[in-house]
N, C-alpha and C positions, 0 to 999 in steps of 0.2 A: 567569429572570434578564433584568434587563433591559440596552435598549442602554451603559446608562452604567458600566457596569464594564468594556467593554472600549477596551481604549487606544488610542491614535494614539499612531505613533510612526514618528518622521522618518529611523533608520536605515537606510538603501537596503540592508545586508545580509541585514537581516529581512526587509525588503519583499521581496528578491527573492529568497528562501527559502523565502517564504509562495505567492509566486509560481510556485516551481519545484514546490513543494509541492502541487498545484491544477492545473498545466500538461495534465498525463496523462490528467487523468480523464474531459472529452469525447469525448477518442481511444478511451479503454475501449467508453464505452456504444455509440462509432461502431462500434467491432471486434465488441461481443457483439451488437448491432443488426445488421450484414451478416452474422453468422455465424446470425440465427436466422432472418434474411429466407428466401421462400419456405416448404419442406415442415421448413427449420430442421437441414436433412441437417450442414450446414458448422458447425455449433455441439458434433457429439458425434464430427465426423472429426477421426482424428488425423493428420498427413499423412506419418505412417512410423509402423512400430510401436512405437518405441521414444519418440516426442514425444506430447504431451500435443493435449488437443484445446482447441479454445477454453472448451468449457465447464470443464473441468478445469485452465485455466489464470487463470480467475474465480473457481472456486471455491481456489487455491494462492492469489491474493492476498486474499481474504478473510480467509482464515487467517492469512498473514504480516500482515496491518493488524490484525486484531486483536495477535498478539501486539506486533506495534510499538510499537500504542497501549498495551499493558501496559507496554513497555520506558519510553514516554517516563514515563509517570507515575510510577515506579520512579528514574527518574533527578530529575525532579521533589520525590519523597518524600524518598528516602532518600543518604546518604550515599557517594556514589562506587559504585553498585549493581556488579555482577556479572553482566553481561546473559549469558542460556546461547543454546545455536545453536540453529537452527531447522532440522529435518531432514526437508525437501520430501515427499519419498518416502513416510517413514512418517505423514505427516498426510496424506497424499491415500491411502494404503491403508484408516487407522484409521476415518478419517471418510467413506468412502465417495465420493469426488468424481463418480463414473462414476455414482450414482444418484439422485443427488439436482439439484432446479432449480438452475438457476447462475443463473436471475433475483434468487432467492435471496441468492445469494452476492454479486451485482453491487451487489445492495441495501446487503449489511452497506458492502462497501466506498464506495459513496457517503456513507454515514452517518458514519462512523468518519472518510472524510475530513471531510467536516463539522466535525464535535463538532472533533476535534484542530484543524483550520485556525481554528477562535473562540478555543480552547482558546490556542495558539500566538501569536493576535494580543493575548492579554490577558497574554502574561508580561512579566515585567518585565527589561531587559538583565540582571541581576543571576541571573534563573532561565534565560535563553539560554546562560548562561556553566556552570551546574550540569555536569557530569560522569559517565561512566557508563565501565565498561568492555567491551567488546563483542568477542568470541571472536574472530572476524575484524582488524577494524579497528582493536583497541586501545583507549585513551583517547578517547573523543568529548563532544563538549559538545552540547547540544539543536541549533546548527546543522549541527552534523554526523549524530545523528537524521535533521536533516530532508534531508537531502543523501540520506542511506543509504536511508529511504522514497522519496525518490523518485525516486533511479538503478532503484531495483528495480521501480515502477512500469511506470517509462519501455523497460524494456527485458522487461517482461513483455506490453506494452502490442506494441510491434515482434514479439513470439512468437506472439503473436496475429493482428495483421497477416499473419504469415507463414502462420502453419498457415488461416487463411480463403482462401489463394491454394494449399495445397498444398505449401510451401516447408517446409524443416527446419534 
């Protein structure tokens, strides 16, 4: 696809949704880069038994952007969708987080923000305004999507920070 399908658009709500949307993800590759610095020890430490390690908190937002990116296109598609919950625990059991590369996983999540952040800058106010319902939050419209992607970033991105210093 080329450049000219995607729009410019002077709304400063967009813009800085798109922006908040994008903010995080420096911070990530900075957190899973110090975590695999050196012998890479700080990438598979959990810093209690009960907290997740950097690489297992790479490989949770992988999973949650994937399914996000499914939520937006669903609200996108269809009619007032029905978004279901996301249950942390049992996708980091199912899919294995403790065994697999979270280089990996870092990947999907730059990608996925990618695609969605082009995705995002080519809708039209008319599809910002679309609607979904979402188990927690209630009624959201794609700016509220992009609020909920990326509080979730933003504060998995600080869990990580944390567990690379040993904090919980």
């Amino acid at each position: 696809m080329s450049d000219e399908h995607v729009l410019v658009f002077a709304d400063d709500s967009r813009i800085e949704a798109l922006s908040a949307y994008t903010d995080s993800l420096e911070e990530l590759v900075a957190v899973f880069t110090d975590a695999s610095g050196g012998d890479g020890e700080l990438l598979d430490r959990r810093p209690a038994p009960d907290a997740w390690s950097v690489a297992e908190i790479v490989h949770h937002v992988a999973d949650r952007e994937t399914a996000l990116s499914v939520d937006l296109r669903r609200i996108l598609v269809e009619d007032r969708p029905r978004l279901t919950a996301f249950d942390p625990a049992a996708h980091a059991d199912a899919t294995l987080y403790a065994v697999r590369p979270a280089a990996d996983a870092l990947a999907v999540v730059l990608a996925i923000r990618n695609l969605n952040t082009r995705l995002l800058a080519s809708l039209s106010p008319e599809q910002w305004a679309r609607t979904a319902v979402d188990p927690v939050e209630g009624e959201i419209d794609v700016a509220g999507w992009v609020r909920l992607a990326s509080d979730h970033l933003k504060a998995h991105v600080l869990q990580g920070r944390r567990a690379v210093v040993g904090m919980t």
